[in-house]
Each structure stands twice: as C-alpha cells, then as structure tokens.
C-alpha positions in Angstrom: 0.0 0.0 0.0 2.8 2.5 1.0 4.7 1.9 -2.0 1.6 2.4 -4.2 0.6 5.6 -2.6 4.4 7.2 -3.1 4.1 6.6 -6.7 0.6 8.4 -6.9 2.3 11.1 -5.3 5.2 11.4 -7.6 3.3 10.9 -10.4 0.6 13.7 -9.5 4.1 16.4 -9.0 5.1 15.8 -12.0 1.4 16.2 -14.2 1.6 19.4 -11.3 4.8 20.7 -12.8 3.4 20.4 -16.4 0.2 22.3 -16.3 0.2 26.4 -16.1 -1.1 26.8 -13.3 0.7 28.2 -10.6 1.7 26.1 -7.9 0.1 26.9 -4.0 2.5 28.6 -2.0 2.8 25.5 0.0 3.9 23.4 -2.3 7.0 21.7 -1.6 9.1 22.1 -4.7 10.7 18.6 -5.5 14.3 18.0 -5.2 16.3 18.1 -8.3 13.9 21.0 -10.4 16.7 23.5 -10.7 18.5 21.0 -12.7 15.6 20.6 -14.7 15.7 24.1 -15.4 19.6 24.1 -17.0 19.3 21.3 -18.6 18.8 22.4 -22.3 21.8 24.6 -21.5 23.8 21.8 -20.4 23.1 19.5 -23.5 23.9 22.9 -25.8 27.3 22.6 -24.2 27.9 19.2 -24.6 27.5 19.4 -28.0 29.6 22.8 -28.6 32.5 20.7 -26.8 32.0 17.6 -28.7 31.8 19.7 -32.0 35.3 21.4 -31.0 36.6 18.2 -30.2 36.0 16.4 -33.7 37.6 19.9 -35.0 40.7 19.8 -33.3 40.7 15.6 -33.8 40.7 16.5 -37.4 43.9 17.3 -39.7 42.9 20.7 -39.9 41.7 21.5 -36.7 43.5 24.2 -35.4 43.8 26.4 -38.6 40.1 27.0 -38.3 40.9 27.9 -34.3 43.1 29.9 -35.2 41.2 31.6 -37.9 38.1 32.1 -35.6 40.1 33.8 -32.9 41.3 36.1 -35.5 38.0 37.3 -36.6 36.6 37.5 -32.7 39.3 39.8 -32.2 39.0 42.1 -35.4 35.3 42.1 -35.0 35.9 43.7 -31.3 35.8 47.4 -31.1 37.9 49.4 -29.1 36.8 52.0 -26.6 38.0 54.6 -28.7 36.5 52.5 -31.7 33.3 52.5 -29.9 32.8 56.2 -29.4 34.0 57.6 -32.5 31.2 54.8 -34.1 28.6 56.4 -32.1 30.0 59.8 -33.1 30.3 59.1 -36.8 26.6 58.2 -36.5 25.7 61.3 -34.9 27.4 62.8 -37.2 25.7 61.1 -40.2 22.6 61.7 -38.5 22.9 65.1 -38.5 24.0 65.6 -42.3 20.8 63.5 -43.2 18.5 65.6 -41.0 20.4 68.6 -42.6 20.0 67.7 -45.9 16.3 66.9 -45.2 15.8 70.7 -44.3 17.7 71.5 -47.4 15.6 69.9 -49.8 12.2 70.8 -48.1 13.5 74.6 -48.4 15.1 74.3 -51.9 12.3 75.4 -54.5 10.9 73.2 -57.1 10.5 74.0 -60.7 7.3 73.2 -62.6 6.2 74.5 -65.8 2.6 75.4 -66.9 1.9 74.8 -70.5 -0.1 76.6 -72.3 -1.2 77.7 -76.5 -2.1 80.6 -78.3 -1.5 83.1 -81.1 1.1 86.1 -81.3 -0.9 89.5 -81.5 -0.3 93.1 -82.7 -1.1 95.5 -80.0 -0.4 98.2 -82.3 -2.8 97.9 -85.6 -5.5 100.2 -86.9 -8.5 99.9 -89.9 -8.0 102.7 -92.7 -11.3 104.3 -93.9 -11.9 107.6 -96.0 -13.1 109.8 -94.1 -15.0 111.4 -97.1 -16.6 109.8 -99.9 -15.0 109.2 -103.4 -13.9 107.2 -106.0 -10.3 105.4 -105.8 -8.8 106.8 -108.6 -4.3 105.1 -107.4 -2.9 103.1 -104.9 0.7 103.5 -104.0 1.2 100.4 -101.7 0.8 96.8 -102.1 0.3 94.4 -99.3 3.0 93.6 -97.0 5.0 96.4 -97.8 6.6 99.0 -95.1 5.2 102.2 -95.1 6.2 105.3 -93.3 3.8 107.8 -90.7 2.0 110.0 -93.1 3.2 108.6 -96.1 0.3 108.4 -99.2 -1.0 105.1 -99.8 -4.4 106.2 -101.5 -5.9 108.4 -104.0 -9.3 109.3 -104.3 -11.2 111.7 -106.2 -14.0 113.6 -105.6 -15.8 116.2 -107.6 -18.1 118.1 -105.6 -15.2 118.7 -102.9 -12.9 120.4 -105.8 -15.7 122.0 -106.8 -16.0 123.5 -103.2 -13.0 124.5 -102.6 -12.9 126.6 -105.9 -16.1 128.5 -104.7 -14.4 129.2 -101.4 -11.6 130.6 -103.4 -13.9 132.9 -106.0 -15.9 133.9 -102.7 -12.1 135.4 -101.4 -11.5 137.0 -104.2 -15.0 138.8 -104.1 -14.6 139.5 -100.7 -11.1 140.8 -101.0 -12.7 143.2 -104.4 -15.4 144.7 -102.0 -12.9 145.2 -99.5 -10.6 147.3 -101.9 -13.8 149.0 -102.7 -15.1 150.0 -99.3 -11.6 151.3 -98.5 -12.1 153.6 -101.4 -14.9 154.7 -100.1 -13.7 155.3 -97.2 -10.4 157.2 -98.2 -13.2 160.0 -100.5 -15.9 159.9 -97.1 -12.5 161.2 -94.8 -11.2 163.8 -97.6 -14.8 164.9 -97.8 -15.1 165.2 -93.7 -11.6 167.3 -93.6 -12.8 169.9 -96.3 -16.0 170.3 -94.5 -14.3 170.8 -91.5 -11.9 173.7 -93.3 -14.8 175.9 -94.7 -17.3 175.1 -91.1 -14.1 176.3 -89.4 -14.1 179.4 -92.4 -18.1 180.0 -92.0 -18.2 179.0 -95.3 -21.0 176.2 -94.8 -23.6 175.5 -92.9 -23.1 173.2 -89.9 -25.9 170.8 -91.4 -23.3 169.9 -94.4 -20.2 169.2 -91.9 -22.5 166.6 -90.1 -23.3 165.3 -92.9 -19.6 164.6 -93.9 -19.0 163.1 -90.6 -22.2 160.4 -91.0 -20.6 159.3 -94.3 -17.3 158.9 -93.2 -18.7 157.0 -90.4 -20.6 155.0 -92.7 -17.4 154.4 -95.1 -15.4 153.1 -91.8 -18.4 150.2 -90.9 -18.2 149.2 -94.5 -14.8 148.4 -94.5 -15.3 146.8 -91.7 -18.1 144.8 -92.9 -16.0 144.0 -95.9 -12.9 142.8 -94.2 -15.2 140.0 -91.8 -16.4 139.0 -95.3 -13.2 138.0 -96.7 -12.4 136.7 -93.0 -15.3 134.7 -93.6 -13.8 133.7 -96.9 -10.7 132.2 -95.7 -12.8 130.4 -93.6 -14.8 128.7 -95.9 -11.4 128.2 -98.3 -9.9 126.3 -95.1 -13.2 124.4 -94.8 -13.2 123.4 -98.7 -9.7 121.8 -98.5 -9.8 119.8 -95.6 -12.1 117.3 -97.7 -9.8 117.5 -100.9 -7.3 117.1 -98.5 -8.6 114.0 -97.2 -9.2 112.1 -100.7 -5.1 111.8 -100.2 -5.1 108.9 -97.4 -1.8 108.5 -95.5 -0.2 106.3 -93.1 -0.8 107.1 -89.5 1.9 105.4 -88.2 4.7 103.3 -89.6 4.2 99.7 -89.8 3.3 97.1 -92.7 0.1 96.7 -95.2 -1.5 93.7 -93.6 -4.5 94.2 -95.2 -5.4 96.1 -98.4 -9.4 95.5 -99.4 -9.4 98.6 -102.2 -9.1 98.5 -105.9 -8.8 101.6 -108.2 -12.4 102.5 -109.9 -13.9 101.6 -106.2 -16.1 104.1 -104.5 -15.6 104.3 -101.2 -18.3 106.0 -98.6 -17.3 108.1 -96.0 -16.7 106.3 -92.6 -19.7 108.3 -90.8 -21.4 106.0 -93.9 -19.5 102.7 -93.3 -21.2 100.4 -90.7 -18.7 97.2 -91.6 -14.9 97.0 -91.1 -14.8 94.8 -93.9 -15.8 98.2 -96.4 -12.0 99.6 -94.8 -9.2 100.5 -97.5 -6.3 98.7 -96.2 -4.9 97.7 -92.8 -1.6 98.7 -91.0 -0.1 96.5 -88.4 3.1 98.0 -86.5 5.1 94.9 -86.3 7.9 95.9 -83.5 4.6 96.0 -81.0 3.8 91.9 -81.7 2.6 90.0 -78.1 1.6 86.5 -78.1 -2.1 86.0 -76.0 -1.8 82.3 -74.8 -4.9 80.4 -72.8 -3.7 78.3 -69.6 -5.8 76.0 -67.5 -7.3 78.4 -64.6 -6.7 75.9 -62.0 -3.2 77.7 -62.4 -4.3 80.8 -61.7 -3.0 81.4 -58.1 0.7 80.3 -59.4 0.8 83.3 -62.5 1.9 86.8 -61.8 2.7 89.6 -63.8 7.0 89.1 -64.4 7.0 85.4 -64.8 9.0 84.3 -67.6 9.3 81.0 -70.1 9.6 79.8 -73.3 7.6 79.7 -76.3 7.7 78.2 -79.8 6.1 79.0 -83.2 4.2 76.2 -85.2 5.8 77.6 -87.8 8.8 77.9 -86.8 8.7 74.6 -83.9 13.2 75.1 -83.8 13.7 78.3 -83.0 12.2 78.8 -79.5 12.2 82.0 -77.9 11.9 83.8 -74.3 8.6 85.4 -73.0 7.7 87.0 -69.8 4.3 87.8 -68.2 2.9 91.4 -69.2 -0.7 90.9 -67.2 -3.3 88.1 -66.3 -6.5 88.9 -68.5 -9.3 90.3 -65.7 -12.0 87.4 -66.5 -11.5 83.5 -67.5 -13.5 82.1 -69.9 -16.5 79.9 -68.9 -16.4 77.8 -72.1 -12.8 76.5 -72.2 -12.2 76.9 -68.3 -9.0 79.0 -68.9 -7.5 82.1 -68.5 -5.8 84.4 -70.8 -1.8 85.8 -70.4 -0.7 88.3 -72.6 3.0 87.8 -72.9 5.8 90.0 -74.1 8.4 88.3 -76.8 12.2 88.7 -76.6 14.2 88.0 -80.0 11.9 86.0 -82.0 12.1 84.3 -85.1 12.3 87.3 -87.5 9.2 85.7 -89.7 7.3 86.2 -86.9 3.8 87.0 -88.6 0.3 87.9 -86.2 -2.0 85.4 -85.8 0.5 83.1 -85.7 -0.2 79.9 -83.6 2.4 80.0 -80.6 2.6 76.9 -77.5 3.7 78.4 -74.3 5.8 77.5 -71.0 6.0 80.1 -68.1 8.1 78.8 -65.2 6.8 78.6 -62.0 8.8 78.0 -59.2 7.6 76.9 -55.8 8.7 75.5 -52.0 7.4 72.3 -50.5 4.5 73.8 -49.2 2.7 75.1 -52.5 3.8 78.4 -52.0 5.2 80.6 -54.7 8.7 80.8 -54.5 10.1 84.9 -55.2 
C-alpha cells in the first residue's frame, strides 16, 4: 500500500509541474527542479564541446581555431572605436537631417503649359473719311510704309468744286474790301474839307454833319467787308480739308496687312461705313507683336505679372524663344475653363507674322509647401 501511494504522489508532482497553473505557495518544490531548469543549457554545451573536439581531432583543426580567434578579435571594437562609431553616427545623422531641411526649403521647378497666337497690339483699320472714288494706290500688301506717307488716292468732284467757290468767294470779298476802303479814303477827304470851310463859316453846320455820317458810314463798310473776306478764308480752309482727305496716309509706320481697295472703287465716307470689312487697307506696327496664350485656370494662383518661359512657333517649332508675363487677362473664360496671359516676346524668329499659332511655358517656381517661390 505504501509503496503504491508514493508513486501516486510522484506521479501527481510531475502532471503538477506540467500544467500552467501556478503552484500553492505551500507546495513543496521537489528535489532536483533546478536542474531541470539548465538542462537544455547543459546538453547545448555538450554538443559545442564535442563539435570542438572532432575539429581539433581532425587534420585541420587548429587552422580553423586559429582563424576564428582572428576574426573574434578584429570584429571587437575598441573603446575609442566604440565612441568615434557612435559619433560618426551622430554625425551622419545630422548631415541627413540637414540635408532633409535643405531639400524641403530648396524650391521646385514646374512649368505650366499653355497655346495661343502672337498678336499686334499696335494695328489700326484705314477708312476715307470722305466719300470718293479710288482713282491710285501707291502700296501693295505687306509692304513697309512710313507715318504719313500716301498710300491712296481718291477723287471727288463736288469737294474740288468747293473748294474753288471758297476761293472765287475770297477773291470777291477781297474786291469789296478794296472798294469799301475807297470809299472810305473819298468819305475822310470829304469830312476834312467840311471841317476847313465850317471852321471858315463857309458852310452850314448841317453839311459838316453830314460829312462826318458818311465817313462813319465808309469806316463800318470796310469793316463789314474785311469780316467777309475773313469769312472767306474760312470757308477756303473748310473746302480743303475734304480735298485734302481724298489723299489717305499712313498714321503710323508699320506694314500693309490688309489692303481690301481697288482703283475704280467708291468708297463711302466712314460716318457711312457700318462694316470693317468696307475699310481701304490695314496697317499692323510689327515691333509691338505679343503673343495672347490660354492656360488652365486651375493655375491661376501660381501666375503673376514678371513670370518668364519659353515659347515656340508652329511655324517655326526650332527656333524657340523667351517670354515673360505682361498681365493676367481680368475674366476666365467659362467655355474653355482657362485664363488668358498676354506675354511680351524677346528675340523671336524674324518671320514672326500675327495670328500666328504659338505653345507656351511660363516657369513657376515653388517650396514644398505650395507656395510661390520669389
């Protein structure tokens, strides 16, 4: 019976020392656990010794010794080693953390693409300003022209005709004007002889007043005659400001881009003329050429006014050229969803015609953070 019970007893300490439950505090704890405890340590060691052993049994054995050693020792750092390791990563740590703040500060280049066509800022419509029939034209289109140089002629009757009555009403004028000075000079001799003989007694004080009213009389004549020749010139000046006209000059220099007469044409007067297409001709100054380009509006809040980039002629695709930012146009356009730049040009390809189509870059710089860069 006793020996029975002992080996229930064993056998329940060791199903005890299994589970994970924690023993009672009372527990006895049975002789020989701590061994338990070291023995997968102990069988590692046994079998480190037993592998050295067949090394240093075999031919070879204590080259690889010798050889391990070697290696333990180079792979141990020195104090000094250690420290300057440490430092060198502080170091290395820094520099990264540096160069981090480096490239979040550095700005970043984009570009914003856009398209358009080059524009002449400077450019006006010719009309007559009086009506008549195109008699010579004197340019041909695309040529250079000068500021008031004559490009049209046109002829119009009735204004010669004018201007030749002006200039028979001047001479008229100026005829009674020589006349009522005549006049005058007799009414003054008269009026200083009556004066004589009233101062003699020799006549009546009736006939010296009588002088005097017609010299007075003489004087407003004259007068009246020289505002009528006044009034001649006038009208002379009048008469040849429309003949002057039917001779139509340049207003500027620049280049015929557009020439819509033909000689036997009759041309109204532009108080007449409700259409541009009824204009003579068409001069474009070609030194004030801009190229309007559309961009996306999304882009909007990266343009200013300064900006600068590249752009490039369809027509001429190799021979790109620098622009810079003039203005932002004040609206964007609803249908296409962009806005317009107007862009100044800096040596451009000297075919450079308007209405030429242009593609655009502006470079825009910015930080990390989205914002522009200056």
């Amino acid at each position: 019976m006793n020996s029975v019970t002992q080996s229930e007893h064993k056998r329940a300490e060791v199903l005890r020392s299994l589970s994970l439950d924690p023993p009672p505090k009372d527990a006895v704890r049975p002789k020989g656990a701590p061994w338990r405890i070291y023995r997968p340590f102990g069988i590692f060691g046994m079998v480190v010794v037993l592998a050295l052993g067949a090394i240093l049994i075999s031919p070879n054995g204590r080259q690889y010794i010798e050889a391990l050693a070697n290696v333990l020792k180079r792979s141990e750092p020195s104090p000094g080693e250690t420290a300057e390791f440490h430092l060198g990563r502080t170091d290395k740590a820094a520099k990264r953390d540096t160069q981090t703040y480096e490239a979040r500060a550095t700005p970043v280049a984009t570009e914003i693409a856009g398209s358009g066509h080059v524009v002449a800022t400077r450019r006006t419509t010719v009309f007559s300003k009086y009506e008549g029939r195109i008699i010579g034209i004197a340019v041909d289109l695309g040529d250079q022209v000068e500021a008031r140089q004559s490009l049209i002629e046109l002829e119009n009757v009735d204004a010669r005709f004018a201007l030749k009555r002006a200039i028979a009403s001047r001479i008229r004028a100026h005829q009674s004007l020589s006349a009522r000075r005549l006049e005058q000079t007799q009414a003054r001799a008269a009026l200083e002889r009556s004066e004589t003989l009233a101062a003699q007694g020799a006549i009546a004080r009736r006939v010296l007043e009588e002088s005097t009213l017609i010299a007075r009389l003489a004087a407003n004549a004259v007068a009246q005659a020289e505002q009528a020749l006044g009034d001649a010139e006038l009208s002379i000046r009048i008469a040849k400001e429309p003949v002057a006209e039917l001779n139509v000059r340049a207003p500027f220099a620049g280049t015929v881009t557009h020439l819509g007469a033909h000689v036997g044409d009759t041309v109204l007067a532009r108080a007449d003329t409700a259409r541009d297409n009824q204009s003579l001709l068409t001069i474009t100054d070609m030194s004030s050429l801009v190229i309007d380009a559309d961009v996306a509006e999304a882009n909007v809040s990266l343009l200013r006014p300064g900006l600068r980039g590249e752009a490039v002629l369809d027509g001429f695709a190799d021979r790109p050229f620098a622009v810079r930012v003039l203005r932002l146009a004040p609206t964007a356009s609803a249908d296409k969803g962009t806005i317009t730049l107007r862009l100044s040009i800096s040596d451009p390809p000297s075919g450079i015609r308007p209405h030429m189509a242009a593609r655009v870059r502006i470079a825009i710089t910015t930080d990390h953070t989205g914002v522009n860069a200056p």
